[in-house]
C-alpha positions as CSV (number, residue, x, y, z in Angstrom):
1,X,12.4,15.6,-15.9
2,X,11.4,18.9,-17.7
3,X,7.9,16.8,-19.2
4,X,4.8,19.1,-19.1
5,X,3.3,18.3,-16.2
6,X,0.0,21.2,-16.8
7,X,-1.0,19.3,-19.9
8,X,-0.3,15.8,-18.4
9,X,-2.7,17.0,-15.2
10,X,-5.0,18.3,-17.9
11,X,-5.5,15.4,-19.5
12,X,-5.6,13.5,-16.5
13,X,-8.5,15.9,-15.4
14,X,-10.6,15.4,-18.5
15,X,-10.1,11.5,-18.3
16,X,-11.4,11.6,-14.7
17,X,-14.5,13.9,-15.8
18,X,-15.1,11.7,-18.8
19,X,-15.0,8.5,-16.7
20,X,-17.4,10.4,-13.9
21,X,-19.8,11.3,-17.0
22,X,-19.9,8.2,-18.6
23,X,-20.7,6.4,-14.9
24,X,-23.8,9.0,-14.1
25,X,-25.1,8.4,-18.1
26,X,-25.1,4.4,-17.7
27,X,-26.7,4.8,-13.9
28,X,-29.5,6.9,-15.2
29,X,-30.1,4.3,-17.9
30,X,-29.9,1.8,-15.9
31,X,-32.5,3.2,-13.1
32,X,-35.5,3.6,-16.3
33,X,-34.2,-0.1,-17.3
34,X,-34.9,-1.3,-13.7
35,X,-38.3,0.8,-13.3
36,X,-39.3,-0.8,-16.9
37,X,-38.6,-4.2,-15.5
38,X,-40.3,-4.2,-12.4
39,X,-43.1,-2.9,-14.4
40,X,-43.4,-5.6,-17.1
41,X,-42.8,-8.0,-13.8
42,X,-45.6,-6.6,-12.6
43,X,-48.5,-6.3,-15.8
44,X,-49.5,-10.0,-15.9
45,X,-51.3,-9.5,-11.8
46,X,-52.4,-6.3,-13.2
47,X,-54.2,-8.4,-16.2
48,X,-55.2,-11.0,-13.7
49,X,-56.7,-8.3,-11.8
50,X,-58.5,-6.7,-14.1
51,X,-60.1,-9.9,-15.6
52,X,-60.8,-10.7,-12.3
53,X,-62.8,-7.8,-11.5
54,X,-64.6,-7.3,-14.7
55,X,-65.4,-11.0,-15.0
56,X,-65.1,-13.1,-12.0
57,X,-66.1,-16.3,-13.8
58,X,-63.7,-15.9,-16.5
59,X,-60.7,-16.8,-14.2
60,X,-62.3,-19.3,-12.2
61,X,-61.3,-22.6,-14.7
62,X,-57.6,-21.6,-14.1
63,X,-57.9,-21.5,-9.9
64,X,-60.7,-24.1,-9.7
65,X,-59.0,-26.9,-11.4
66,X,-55.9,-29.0,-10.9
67,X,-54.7,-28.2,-14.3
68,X,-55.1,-24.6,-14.1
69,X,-53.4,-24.2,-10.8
70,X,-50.8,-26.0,-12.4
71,X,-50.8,-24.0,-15.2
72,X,-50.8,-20.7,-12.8
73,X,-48.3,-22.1,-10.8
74,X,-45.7,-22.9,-14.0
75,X,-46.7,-18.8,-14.8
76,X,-45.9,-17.6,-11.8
77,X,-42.5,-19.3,-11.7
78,X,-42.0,-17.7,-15.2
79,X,-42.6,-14.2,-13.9
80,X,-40.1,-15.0,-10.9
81,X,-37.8,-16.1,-13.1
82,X,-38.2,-13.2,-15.6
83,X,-37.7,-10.6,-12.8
84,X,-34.1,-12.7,-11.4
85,X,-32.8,-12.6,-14.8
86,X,-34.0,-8.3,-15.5
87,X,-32.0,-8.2,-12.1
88,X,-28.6,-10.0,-12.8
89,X,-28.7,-8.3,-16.3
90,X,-29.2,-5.3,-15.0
91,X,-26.0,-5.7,-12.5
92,X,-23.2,-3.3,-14.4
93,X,-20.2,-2.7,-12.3
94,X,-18.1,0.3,-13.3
């Protein structure tokens, strides 16, 4: 009754473009979050790698005995567990 409805859809419009903004700012940070954890998931086989290559003997106590497969093993469940948890942190619903 006789409010002013141009300035209430006004307002309404700037909320909605403010709330549109805000979601497109927090998805682009979130996609260079997500390509920076998949990359620190993935440096410790790029190390491995490059030790490998440059010195193959270097690498072999950790895959040649029991205690350094066991080692590799508890590493390896690190890194998988590293990379679950950069996922569920990374899980923002707007």
């Amino acid at each position: 009754k006789g409010g002013d409805m141009i300035s209430t859809i006004s307002k309404s419009v700037m909320m909605i473009n403010d709330k549109i903004q805000i979601e497109h700012d927090i998805e682009s940070m979130m996609t260079q979050r997500k390509l920076e954890g998949g990359l620190i998931t993935l440096m410790p086989f790029l190390v491995i790698l490059l030790m490998k290559f440059s010195s193959p003997t270097y690498m072999d106590i950790m895959y040649g005995s029991l205690q350094g497969r066991l080692i590799m093993t508890g590493a390896l469940g690190g890194i998988a567990a590293a990379y679950i948890m950069i996922r569920k942190i990374m899980e923002i619903r707007i």
